[in-house]
C-alpha positions as CSV (number, residue, x, y, z in Angstrom):
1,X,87.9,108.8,-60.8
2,X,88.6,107.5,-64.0
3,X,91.4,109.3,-66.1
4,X,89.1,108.3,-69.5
5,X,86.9,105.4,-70.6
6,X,88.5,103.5,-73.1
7,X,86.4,101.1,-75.8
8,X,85.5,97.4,-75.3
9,X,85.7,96.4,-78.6
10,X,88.0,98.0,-81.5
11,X,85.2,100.4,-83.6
12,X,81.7,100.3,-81.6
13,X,79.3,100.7,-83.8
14,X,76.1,102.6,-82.5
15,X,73.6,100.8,-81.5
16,X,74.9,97.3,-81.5
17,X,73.0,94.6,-79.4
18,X,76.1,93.8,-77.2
19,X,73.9,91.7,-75.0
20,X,71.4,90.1,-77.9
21,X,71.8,86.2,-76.8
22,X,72.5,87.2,-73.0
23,X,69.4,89.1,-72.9
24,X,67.3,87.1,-75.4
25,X,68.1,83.5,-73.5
26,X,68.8,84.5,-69.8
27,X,66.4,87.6,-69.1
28,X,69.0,87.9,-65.9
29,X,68.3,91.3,-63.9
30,X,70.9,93.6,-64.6
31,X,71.6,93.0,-68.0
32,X,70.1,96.4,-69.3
33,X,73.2,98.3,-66.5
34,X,76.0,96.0,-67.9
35,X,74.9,96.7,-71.7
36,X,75.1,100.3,-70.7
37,X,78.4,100.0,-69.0
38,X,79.8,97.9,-71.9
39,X,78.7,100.9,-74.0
40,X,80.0,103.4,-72.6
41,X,84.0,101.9,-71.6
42,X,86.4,100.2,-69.8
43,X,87.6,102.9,-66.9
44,X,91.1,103.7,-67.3
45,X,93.0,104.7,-63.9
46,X,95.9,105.5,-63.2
47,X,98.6,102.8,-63.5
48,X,101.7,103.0,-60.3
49,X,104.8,100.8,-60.6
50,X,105.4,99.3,-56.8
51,X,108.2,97.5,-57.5
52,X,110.9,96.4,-60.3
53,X,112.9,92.9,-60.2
54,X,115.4,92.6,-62.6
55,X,115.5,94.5,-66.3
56,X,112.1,92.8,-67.2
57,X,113.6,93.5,-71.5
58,X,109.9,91.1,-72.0
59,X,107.7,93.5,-69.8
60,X,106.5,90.9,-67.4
61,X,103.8,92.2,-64.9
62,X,101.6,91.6,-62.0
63,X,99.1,93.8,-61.8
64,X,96.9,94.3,-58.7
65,X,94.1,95.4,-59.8
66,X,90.7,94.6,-61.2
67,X,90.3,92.2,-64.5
68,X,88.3,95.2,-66.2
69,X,90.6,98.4,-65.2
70,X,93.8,96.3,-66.3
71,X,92.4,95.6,-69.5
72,X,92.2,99.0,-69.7
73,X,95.6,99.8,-69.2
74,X,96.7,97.1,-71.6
75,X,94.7,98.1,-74.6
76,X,95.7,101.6,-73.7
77,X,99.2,100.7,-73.9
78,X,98.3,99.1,-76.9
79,X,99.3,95.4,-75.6
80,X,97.9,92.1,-76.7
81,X,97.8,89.0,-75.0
82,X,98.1,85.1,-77.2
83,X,97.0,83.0,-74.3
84,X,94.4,83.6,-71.5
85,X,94.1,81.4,-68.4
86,X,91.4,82.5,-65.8
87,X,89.9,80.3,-62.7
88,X,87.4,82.9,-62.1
89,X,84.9,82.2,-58.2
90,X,82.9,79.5,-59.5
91,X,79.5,81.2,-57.7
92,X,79.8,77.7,-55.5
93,X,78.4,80.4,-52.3
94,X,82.2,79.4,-50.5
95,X,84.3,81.4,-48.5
96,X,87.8,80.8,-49.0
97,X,90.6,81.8,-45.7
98,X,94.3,81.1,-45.6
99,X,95.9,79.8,-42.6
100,X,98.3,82.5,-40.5
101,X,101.2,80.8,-38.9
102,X,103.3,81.8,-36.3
103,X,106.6,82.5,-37.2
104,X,109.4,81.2,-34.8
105,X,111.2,83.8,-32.6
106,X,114.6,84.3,-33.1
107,X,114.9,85.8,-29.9
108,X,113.8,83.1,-27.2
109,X,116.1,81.0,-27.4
110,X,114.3,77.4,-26.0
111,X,112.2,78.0,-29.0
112,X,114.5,77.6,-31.7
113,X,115.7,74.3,-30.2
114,X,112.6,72.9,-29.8
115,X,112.4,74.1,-33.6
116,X,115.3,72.1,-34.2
117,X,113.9,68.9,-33.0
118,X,110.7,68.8,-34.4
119,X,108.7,70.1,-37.1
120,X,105.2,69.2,-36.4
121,X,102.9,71.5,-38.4
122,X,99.8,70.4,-36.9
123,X,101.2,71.8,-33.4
124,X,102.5,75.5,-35.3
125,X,100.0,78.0,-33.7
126,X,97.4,79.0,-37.0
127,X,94.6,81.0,-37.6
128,X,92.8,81.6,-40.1
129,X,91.6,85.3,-42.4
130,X,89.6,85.1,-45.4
131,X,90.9,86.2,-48.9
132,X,87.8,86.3,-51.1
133,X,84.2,85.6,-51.5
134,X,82.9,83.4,-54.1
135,X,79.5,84.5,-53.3
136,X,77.4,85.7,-55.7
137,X,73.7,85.0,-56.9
138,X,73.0,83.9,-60.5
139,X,72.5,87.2,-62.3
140,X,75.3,89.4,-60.4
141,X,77.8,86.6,-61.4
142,X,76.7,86.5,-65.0
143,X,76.7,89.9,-65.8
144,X,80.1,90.7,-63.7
145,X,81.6,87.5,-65.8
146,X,80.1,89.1,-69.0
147,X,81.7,92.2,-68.6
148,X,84.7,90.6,-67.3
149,X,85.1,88.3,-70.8
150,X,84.2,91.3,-73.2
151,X,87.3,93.0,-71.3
152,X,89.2,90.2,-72.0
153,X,88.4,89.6,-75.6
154,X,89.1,93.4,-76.1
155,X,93.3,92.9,-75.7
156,X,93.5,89.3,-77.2
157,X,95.3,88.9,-80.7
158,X,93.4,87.8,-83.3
159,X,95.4,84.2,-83.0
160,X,94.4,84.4,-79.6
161,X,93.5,81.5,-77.4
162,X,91.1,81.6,-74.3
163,X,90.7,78.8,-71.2
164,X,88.3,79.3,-68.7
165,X,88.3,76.9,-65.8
166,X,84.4,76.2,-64.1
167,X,83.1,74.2,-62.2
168,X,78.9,72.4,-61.9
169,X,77.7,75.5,-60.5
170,X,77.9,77.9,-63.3
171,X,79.8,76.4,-66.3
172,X,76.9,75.1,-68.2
173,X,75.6,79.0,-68.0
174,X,79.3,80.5,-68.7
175,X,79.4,78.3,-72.0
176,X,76.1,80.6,-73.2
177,X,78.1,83.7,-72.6
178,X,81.3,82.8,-74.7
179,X,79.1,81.9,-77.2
180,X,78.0,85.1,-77.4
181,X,81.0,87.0,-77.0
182,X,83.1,85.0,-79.0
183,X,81.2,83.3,-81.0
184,X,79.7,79.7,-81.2
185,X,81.8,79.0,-84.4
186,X,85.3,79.7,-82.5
187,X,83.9,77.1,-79.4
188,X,86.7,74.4,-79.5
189,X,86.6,72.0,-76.3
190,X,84.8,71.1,-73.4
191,X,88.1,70.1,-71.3
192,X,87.0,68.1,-68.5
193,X,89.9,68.1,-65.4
194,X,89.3,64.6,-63.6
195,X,91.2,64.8,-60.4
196,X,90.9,60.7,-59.6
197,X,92.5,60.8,-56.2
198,X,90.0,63.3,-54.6
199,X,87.8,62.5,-51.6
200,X,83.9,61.9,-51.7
201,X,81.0,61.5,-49.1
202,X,78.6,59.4,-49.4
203,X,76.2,61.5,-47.5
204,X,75.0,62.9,-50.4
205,X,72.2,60.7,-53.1
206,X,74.4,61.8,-56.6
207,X,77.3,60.6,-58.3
208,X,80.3,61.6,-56.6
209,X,81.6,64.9,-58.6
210,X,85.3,64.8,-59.7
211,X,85.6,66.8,-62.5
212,X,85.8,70.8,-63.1
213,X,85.4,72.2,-66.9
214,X,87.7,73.9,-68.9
215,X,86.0,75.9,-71.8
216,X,88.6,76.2,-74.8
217,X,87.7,79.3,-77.5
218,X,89.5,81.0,-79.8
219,X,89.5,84.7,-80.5
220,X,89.0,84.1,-84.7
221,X,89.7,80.3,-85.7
222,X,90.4,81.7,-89.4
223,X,93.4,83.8,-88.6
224,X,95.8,80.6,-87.8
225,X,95.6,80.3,-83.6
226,X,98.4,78.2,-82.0
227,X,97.3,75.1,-81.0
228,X,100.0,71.5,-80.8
229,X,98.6,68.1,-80.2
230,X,100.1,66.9,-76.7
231,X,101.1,63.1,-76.0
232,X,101.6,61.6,-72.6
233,X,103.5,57.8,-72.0
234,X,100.8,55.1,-71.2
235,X,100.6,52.9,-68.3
236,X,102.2,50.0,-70.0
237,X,102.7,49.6,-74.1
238,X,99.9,48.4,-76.3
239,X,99.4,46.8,-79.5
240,X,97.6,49.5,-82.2
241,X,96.7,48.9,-85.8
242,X,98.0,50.9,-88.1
243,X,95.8,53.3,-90.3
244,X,95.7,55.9,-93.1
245,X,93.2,58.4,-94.2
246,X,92.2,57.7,-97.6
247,X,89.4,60.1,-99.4
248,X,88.2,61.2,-95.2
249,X,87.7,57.9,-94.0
250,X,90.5,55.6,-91.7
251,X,91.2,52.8,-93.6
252,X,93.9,50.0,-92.0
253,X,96.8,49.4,-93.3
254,X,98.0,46.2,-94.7
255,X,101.0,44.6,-95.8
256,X,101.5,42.5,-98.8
257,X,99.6,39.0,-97.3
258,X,96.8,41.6,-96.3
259,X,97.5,41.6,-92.8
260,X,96.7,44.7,-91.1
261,X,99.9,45.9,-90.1
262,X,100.3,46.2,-86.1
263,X,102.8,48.5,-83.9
264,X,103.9,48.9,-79.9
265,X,102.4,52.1,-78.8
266,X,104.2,53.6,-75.6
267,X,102.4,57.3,-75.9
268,X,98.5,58.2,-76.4
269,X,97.2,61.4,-77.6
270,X,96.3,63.9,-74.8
271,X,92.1,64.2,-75.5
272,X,89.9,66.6,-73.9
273,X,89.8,64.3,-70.2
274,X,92.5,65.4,-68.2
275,X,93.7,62.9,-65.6
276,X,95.7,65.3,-63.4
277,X,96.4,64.2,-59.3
278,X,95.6,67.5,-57.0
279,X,98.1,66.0,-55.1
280,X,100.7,66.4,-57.6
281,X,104.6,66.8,-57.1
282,X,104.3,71.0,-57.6
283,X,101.9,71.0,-54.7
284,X,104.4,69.2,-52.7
285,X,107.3,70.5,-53.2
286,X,105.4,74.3,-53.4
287,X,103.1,74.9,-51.6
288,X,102.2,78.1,-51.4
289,X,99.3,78.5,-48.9
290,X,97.0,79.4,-50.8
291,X,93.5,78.0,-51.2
292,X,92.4,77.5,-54.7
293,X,96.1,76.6,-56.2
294,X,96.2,74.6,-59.1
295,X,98.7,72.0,-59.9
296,X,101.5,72.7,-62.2
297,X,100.8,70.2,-64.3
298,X,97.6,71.1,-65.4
299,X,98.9,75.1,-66.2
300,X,101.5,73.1,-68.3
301,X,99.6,71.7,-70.4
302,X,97.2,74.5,-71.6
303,X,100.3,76.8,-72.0
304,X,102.0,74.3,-74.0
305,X,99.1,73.2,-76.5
306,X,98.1,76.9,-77.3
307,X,101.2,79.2,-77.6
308,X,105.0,79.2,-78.2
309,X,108.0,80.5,-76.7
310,X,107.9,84.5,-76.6
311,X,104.5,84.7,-76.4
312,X,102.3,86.4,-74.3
313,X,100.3,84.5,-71.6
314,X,97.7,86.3,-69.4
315,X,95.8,85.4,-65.7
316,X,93.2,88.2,-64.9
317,X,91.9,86.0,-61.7
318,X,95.5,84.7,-61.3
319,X,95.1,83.5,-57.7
320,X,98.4,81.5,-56.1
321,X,100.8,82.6,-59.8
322,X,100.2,79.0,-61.1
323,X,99.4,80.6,-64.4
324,X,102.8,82.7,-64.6
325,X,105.1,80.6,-62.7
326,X,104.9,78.0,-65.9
327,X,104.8,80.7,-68.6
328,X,108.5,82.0,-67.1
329,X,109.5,78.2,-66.8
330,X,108.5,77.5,-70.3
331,X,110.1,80.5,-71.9
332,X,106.8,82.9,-72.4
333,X,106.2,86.6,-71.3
334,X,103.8,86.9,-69.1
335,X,101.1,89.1,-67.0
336,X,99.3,88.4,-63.6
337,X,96.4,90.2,-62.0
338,X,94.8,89.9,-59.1
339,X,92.4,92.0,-56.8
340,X,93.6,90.6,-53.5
341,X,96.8,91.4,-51.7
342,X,97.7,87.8,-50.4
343,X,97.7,86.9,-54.7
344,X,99.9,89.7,-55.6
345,X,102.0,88.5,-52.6
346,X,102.1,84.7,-53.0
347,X,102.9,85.2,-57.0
348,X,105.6,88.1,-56.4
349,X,107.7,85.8,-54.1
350,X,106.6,82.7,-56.2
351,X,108.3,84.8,-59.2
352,X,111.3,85.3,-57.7
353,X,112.2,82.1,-56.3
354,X,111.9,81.5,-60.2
355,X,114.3,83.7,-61.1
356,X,111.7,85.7,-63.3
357,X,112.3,89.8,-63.9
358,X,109.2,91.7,-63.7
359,X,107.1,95.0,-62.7
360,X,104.8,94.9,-59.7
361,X,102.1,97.3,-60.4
362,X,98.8,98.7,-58.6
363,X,95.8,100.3,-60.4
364,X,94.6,103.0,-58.2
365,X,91.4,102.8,-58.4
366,X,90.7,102.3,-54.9
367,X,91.3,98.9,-54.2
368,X,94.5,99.4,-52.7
369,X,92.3,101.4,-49.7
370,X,91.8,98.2,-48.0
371,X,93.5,94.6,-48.1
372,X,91.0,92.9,-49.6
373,X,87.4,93.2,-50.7
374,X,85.8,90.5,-48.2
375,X,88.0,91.3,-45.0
376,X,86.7,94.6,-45.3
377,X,83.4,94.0,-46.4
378,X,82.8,92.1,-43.0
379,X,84.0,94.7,-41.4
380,X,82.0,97.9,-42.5
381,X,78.8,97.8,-39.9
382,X,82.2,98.3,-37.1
383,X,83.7,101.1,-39.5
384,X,80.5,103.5,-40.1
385,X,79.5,105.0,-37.0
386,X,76.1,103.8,-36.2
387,X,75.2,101.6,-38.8
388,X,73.2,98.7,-37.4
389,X,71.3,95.6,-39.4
390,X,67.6,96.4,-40.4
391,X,65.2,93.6,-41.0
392,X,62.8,95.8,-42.5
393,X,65.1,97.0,-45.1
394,X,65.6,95.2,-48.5
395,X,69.1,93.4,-49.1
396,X,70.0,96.4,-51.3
397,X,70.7,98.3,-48.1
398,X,73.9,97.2,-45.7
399,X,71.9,98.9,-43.2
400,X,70.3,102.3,-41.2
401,X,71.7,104.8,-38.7
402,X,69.2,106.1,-36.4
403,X,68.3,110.1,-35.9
404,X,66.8,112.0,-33.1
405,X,65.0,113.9,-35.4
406,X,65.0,112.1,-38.8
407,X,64.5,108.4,-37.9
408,X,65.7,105.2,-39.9
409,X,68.3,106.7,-42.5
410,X,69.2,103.3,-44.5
411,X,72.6,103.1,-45.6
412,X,73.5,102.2,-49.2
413,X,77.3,100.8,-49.2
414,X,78.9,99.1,-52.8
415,X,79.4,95.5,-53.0
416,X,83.7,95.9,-52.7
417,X,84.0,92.5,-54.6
418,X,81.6,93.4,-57.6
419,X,83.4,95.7,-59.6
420,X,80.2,96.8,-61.2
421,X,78.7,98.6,-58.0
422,X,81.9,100.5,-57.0
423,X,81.5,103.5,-59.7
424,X,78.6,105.6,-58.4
425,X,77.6,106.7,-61.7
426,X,74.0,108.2,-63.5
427,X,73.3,104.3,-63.9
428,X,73.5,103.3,-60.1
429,X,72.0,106.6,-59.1
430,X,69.0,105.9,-61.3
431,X,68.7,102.6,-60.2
432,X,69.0,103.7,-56.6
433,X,66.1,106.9,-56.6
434,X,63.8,104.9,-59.2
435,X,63.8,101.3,-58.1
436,X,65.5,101.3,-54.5
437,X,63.5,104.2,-52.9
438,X,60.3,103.5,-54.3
439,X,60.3,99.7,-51.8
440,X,61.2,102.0,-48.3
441,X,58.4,102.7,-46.3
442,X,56.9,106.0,-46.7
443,X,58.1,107.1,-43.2
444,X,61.6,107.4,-44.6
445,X,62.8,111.0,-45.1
446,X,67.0,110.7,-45.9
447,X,69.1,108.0,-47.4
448,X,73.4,107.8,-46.8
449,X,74.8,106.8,-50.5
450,X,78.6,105.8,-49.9
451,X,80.7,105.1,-52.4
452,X,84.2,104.2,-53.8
453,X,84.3,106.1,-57.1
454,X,81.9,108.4,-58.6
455,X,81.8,109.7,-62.4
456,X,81.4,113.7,-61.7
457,X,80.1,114.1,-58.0
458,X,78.4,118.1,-59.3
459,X,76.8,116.0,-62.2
460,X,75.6,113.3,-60.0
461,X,74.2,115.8,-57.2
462,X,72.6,117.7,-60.5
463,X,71.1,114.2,-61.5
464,X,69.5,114.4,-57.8
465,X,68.2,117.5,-58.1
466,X,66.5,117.3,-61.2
467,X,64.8,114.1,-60.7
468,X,61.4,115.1,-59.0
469,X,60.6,111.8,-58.2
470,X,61.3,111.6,-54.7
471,X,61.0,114.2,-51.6
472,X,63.9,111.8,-49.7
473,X,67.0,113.3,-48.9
474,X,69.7,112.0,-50.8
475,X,73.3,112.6,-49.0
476,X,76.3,111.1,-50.9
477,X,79.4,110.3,-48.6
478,X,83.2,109.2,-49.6
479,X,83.7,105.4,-48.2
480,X,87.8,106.3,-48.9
481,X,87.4,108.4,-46.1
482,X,85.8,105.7,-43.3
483,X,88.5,103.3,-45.2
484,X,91.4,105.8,-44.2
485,X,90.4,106.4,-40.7
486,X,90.9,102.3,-39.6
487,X,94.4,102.1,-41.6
488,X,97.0,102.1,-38.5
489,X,100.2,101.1,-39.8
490,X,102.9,98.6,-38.3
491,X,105.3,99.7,-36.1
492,X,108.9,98.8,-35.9
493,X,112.2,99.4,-33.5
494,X,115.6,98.4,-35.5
495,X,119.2,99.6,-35.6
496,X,121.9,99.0,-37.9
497,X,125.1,97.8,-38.1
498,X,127.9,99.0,-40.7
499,X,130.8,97.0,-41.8
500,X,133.9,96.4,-39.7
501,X,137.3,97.4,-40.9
502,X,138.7,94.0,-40.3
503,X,136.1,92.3,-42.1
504,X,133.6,93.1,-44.9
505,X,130.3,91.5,-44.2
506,X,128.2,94.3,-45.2
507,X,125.3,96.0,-43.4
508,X,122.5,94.8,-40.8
509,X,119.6,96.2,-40.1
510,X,119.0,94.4,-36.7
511,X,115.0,93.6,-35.8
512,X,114.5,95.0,-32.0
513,X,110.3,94.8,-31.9
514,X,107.8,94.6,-34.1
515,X,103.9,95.9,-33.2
516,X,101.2,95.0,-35.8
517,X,97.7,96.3,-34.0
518,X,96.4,94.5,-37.5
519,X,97.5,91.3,-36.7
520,X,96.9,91.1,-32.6
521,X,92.8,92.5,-33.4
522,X,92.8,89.2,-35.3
523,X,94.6,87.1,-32.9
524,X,92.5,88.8,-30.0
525,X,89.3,87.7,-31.7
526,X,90.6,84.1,-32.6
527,X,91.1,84.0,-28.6
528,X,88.3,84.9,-27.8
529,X,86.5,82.1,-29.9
530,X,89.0,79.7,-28.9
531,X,87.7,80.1,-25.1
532,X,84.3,80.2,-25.8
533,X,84.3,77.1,-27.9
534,X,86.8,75.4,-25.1
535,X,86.1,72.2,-22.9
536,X,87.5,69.5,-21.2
537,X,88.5,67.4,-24.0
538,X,89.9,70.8,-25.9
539,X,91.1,72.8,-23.2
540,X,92.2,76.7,-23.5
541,X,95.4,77.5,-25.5
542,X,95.7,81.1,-26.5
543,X,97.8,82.1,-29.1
544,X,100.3,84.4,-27.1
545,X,102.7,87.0,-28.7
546,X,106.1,87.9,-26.9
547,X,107.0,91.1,-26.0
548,X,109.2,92.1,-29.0
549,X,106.6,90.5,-31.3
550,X,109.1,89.2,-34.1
551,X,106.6,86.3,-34.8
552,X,104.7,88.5,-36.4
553,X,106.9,89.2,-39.4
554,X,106.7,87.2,-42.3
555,X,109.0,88.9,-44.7
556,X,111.6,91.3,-44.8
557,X,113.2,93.8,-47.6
558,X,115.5,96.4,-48.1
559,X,116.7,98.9,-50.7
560,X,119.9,100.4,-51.2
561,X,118.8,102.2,-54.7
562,X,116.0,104.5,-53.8
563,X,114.6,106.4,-51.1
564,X,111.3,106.9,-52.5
565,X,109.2,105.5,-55.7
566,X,108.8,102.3,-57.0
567,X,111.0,98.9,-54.6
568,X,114.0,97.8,-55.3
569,X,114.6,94.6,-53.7
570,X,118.7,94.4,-53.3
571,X,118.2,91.9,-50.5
572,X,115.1,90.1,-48.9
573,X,114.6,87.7,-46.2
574,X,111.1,85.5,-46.3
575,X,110.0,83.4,-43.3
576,X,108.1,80.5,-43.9
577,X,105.7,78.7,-41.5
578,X,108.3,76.1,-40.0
579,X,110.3,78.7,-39.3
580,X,112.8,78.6,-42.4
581,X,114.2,81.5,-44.5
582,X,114.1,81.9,-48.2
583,X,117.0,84.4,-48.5
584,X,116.7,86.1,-52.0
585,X,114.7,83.4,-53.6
586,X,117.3,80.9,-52.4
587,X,115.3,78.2,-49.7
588,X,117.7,77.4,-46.8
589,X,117.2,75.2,-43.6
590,X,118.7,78.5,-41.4
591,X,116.4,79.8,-39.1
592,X,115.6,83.7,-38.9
593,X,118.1,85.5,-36.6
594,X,116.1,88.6,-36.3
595,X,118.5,90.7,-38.8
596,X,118.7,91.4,-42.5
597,X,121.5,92.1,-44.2
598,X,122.7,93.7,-47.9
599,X,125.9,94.5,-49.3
600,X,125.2,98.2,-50.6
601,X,123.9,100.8,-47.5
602,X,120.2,100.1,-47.2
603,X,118.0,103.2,-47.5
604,X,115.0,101.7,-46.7
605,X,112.9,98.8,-45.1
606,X,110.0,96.8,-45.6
607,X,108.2,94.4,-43.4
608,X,105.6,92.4,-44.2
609,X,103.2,90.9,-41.4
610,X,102.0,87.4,-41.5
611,X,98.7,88.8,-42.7
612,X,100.1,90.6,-45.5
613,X,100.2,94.2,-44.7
614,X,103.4,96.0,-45.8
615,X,104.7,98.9,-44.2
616,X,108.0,101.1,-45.2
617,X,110.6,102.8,-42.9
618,X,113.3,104.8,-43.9
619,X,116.7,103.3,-42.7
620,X,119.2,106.6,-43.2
């Protein structure tokens, strides 16, 4: 629940049409539940620091966390941000996975020569787990993006700038909406991202598509915003006349014969096309696994053009760290949030391979019950006992149980990747006994309402009550507690080594076997496809796990500071799909020898699973 709601904008004023254009142009379903929710706050939770690197004097932070609840916390904390990048899901209907790799074992010894010999990624043992949905209909995505940008707008200075990256899908109907919330006056570009070396079909009858949209606004363009005109070198020099300005107009400039004067031009103005390769050098020489990564290059340039050193530079969908891995190298502060675990973990490790100092924190709001929205999502008809698809029911419904003695009960469940269906509030609950109830067929006597969050759960069951609108029994259930019932953590078997007397090479906490029930399910099911889907000319090739399962492990910590409360890293081996180790931030050609060490006594360890899930042991 909520600790308090805190304001959108800075003095509400009653009454005010927050939704005027949205409602007066678009007549999207909905709008009337996101006007009330921008009414009544942004829902402040509870804020818990996971992990410190380095002082962080600039207050650096990765948040996981929704867009909305971390605005919260910021305006609460009274911070304000100069410059906001987001590449919110499109609404393209796209699933996007990230591969799994196999790590090498360190302990079968045929496999790390082979690993010596050859590095063929295409023969590395993958599968795949999804990390988010970018599946949304028209109306959910515009009101969850309108509540999303008045969020935004209510913790950027006044000199504030704003980017926000689109695509065909949407764009063109995102453009309406930040005319509305910020205003058509502060619109500045239309910044169109031409990626020139991209593939295209010819399957389909349109213009190949190789652009996506950038919408540049301003928070108020009266109160001085940062913004410096960017150059880039030309292909080769050209010849260019020389002009003035003289009373608005360009008028050539001449020299004493009346010659227009001429000059060798090496650079061109940077206009509002961006020619920017996908396949650029960052991407090469960083990959980071992750889906939707942007290049460098293009985070570069909108960091550059609208804000200066020390200031602060914000991603609320901040994906693969793109955003916040330029603001360190460029000298600004800056803050990353994400809902899904595999962001927080990609940017985190991203950060400190940088060298950045920052706070790893985790709204608890309820996210952190599960990995990530979608995983879990396509996995709720297995975790509520007896839930089964109805085709009789309306989409609203996830599904029904059956009863001996009541029949079809349908099954209400919250959409976990639209923030605006997780709070059961007096809003959902009226939507649910005036407009959901109403389509069920009149044979229906109970309804199963889970949710995530409620408001008040004794003002909500008083709502029920009173409302005489329905004879249907109404029973509201926790989804925490399904969500806390599948949770089985990792299991580990390690011993350490102290120091010798002779010779001082510190401690070594020494990897025996590693169980992840987590990560074999999924390897089970990928299997299990594998064979069905398997023929002559693609015969059967399980992935197999050895005995000691050390191929499961994808990253390693310790801390010698603290036994309990927020991480302290003091030493930290990552394993990356060839097999490599990044020791410390430091990339290496070593491969993994099953053991981490540290110079202070290490009072605790963390693994991390090649899916992502972290668990903690205590070490003395």
């Amino acid at each position: 629940m909520p600790i308090k709601y805190v304001p959108f904008i800075p003095e509400p004023i009653e009454g005010q049409a927050v939704l005027s254009n949205f409602n007066r142009i678009l007549k999207y379903k909905g709008a009337d539940d996101v006007s009330m929710t921008i009414q009544r706050g942004m829902p402040l939770y509870e804020m818990e620091k996971q992990e410190a690197i380095g002082k962080n004097a600039d207050g650096n932070m990765v948040i996981r966390g929704e867009c909305v609840s971390a605005c919260a916390y910021l305006k609460e904390q009274g911070i304000q941000v100069d410059l906001v990048y987001i590449d919110p899901p499109f609404a393209s209907g796209a699933d996007y996975a990230k591969k799994v790799y196999i790590r090498r074992n360190p302990k079968v010894a045929e496999v790390i020569a082979q690993a010596e010999q050859e590095l063929d990624i295409d023969e590395l043992k993958a599968f795949e787990e999804k990390m988010y949905g970018d599946v949304w209909d028209k109306e959910k995505y515009l009101n969850w993006m309108y509540e999303n940008l008045m969020a935004i707008k209510s913790i950027m200075s006044e000199t504030a700038s704003i980017y926000v990256h689109l695509d065909f899908h949407i764009g063109h109907y995102v453009k309406i909406l930040m005319d509305e919330i910020f205003g058509e006056e502060n619109y500045q570009n239309d910044i169109y991202w031409y990626y020139y070396n991209k593939l295209h079909g010819a399957t389909k009858k349109v213009f190949p598509r190789a652009t996506d949209m950038i919408l540049y606004y301003v928070k108020n363009r009266d109160a001085g915003f940062v913004f410096h005109h960017l150059t880039e070198e030309r292909d080769k020099p050209v010849k260019k006349l020389k002009y003035s300005f003289v009373d608005g107009h360009i008028q050539n400039n001449k020299d004493e014969n009346g010659k227009a004067i001429t000059y060798i031009s090496t650079e061109r103005q940077i206009d509002n096309v961006w020619k920017l390769s996908m396949l650029q050098p960052a991407d090469k020489e960083e990959p980071v696994g992750y889906a939707t990564q942007k290049p460098e290059t293009l985070l570069k340039r909108v960091i550059e053009a609208s804000s200066d050193e020390k200031m602060i530079v914000a991603d609320f969908f901040g994906g693969s760290g793109t955003t916040v891995s330029c603001a360190h190298r460029l000298g600004r502060k800056f803050i990353h949030c994400d809902i899904g675990l595999n962001s927080i973990q990609t940017t985190r490790d991203r950060l400190v391979a940088n060298g950045a100092e920052f706070d790893v924190l985790e709204i608890k709001d309820g996210v952190q019950l599960y990995r990530n929205p979608v995983q879990t999502m396509d996995r709720i008809e297995s975790l509520i006992p007896g839930l089964k698809n109805e085709d009789s029911l309306d989409s609203f419904w996830e599904g029904a149980v059956s009863d001996s003695k009541l029949g079809t009960i349908p099954v209400y469940v919250p959409n976990l990747m639209d923030s605006t269906s997780k709070l059961l509030d007096k809003v959902m609950m009226n939507r649910i006994i005036h407009q959901a109830i109403p389509d069920l067929d009149s044979s229906i006597k109970k309804i199963i309402v889970y949710f995530i969050d409620i408001t008040d759960e004794a003002e909500i069951q008083k709502f029920i009550k009173e409302d005489d609108s329905t004879n249907i029994e109404i029973e509201l259930r926790d989804l925490k507690a399904v969500l806390d019932d599948v949770i089985i953590g990792d299991y580990a078997e390690f011993h350490t080594e102290e120091p010798s007397d002779d010779l001082f090479d510190g401690y070594a906490i020494v990897i025996d076997k590693f169980i992840s029930d987590r990560v074999l399910s999924k390897i089970a099911e990928f299997n299990q496809k594998a064979f069905l889907n398997s023929s002559e000319k693609k015969p059967y090739k399980p992935i197999e796990i050895s005995e000691d399962g050390l191929e499961l492990i994808e990253f390693l910590s310790v801390d010698c500071t603290a036994t309990e409360g927020e991480w302290h890293s003091d030493s930290e081996i990552k394993i990356d799909k060839n097999g490599f180790i990044v020791v410390n931030g430091n990339k290496t050609k070593d491969f993994w020898d099953g053991t981490i060490r540290s110079e202070k006594k290490p009072l605790r360890l963390k693994i991390r699973n090649i899916c992502g899930d972290e668990t903690v042991w205590e070490v003395y």
